[in-house]
N, C-alpha and C positions, 0 to 999 in steps of 0.2 A: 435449549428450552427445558431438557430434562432436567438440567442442572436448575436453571432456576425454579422450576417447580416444586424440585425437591429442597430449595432452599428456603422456601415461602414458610416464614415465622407467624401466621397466623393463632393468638391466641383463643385457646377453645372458648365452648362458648358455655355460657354459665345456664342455657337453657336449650340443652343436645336434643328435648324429646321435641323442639318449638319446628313448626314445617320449615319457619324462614333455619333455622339452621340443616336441619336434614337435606335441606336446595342445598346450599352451600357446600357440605359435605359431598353433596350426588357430583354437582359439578366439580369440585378438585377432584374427586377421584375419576371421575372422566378423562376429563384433561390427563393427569398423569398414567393413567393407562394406556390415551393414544399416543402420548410421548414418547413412553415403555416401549411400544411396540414399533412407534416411525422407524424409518432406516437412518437418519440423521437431524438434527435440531436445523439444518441451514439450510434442507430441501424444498424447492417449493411450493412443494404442493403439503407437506405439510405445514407449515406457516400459515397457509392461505385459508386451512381447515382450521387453523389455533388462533391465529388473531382473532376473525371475527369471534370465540365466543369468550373472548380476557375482558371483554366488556360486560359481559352476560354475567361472569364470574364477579369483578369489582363492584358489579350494584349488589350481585347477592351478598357477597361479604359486606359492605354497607348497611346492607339492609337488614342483615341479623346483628351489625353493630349496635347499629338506632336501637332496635329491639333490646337486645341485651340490658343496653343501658338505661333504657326506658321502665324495663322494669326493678331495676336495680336501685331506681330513684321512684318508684312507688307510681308508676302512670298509672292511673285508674285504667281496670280492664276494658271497659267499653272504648276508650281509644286507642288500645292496645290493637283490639277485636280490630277495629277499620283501620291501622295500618296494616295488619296481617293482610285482611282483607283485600287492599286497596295492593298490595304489593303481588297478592297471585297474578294479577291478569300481565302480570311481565314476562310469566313462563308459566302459561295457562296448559300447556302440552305435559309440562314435566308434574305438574301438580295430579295431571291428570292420569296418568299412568304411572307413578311413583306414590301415590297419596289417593288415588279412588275416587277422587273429589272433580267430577265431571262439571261441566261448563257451568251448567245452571246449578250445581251447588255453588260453585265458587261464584256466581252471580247473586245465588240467593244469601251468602254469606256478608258479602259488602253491602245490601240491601237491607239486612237488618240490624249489621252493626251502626249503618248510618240512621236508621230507626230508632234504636236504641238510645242513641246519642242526643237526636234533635229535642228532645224535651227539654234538655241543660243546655243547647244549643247558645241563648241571650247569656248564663252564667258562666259560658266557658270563653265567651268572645269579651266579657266583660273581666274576668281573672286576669284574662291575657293581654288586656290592656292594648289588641288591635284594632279597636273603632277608628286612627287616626288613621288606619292605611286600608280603611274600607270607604270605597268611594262612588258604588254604586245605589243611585238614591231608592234601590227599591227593600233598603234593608230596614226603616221606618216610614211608616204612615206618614209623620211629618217630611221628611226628608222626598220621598213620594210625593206627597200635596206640595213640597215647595219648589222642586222639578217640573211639577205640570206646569205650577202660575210663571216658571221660568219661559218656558214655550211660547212663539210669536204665534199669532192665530190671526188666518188674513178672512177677515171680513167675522160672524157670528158664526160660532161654533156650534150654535143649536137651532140654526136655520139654515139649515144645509139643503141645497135644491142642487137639480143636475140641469 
């Protein structure tokens, strides 16, 4: 495992000071220190400490991809803001003692980047061209009203006795 750790061609990231990169950074350098220090790559109790977190690792590195690239191609900050966001509560420990940023900040952070957003909320579902793969009727009034009159209603709905 040392060996591959030390082999891992990860291209840096074009935004070192972004938290999702500084995760990223925290965990490979973890990982390769507990490697550094195991007694062997085939032990197993070491394995058993590495695996579980190569999953932890592959969403972070992911996840500061997305971002990289997202800003690289101009996403407007406010959905930048809710993916950051939306990405702490994956390793809400490490944010929290690596970055200062206690629960209910990183709660109150998703809370107003998704605030932020909801104003442009019809404009942004609209650009994107996903009203076909939205299918719950309570996203218009119409669609709502033509749900309800879809509903069988046994006897008067507005002479309801017990």
């Amino acid at each position: 495992m040392d060996v591959l750790l030390g082999r891992i061609d990860i291209p840096p990231s074009d935004n070192p000071t972004s938290l999702l990169a500084k995760h990223e950074c925290a965990l490979l350098d973890e990982l390769r220190a507990f490697v550094q220090e195991a007694a062997g790559h085939r032990d197993a109790r070491t394995e058993s400490l590495i695996l579980p977190r190569c999953q932890e690792l592959i969403q972070a590195i992911g996840f500061r991809f997305a971002y990289d690239d997202a800003v690289a191609h101009g996403v407007q900050p406010q959905l930048l803001d809710l993916f950051v966001a939306s990405v702490l509560t994956n390793s809400e420990a490490w944010y929290m003692k690596s970055e200062g940023l206690s629960r209910w900040d990183q709660h109150t952070k998703l809370i107003e980047a998704a605030n932020a957003l909801y104003p442009q909320l019809d404009s942004l579902l609209e650009h994107w061209e996903i009203g076909q793969y939205v299918t719950a009727p309570i996203v218009s009034e119409a669609k709502w009203d033509a749900y309800v009159q879809s509903l069988e209603v046994d006897g008067d709905p507005l002479n309801i006795t017990r």
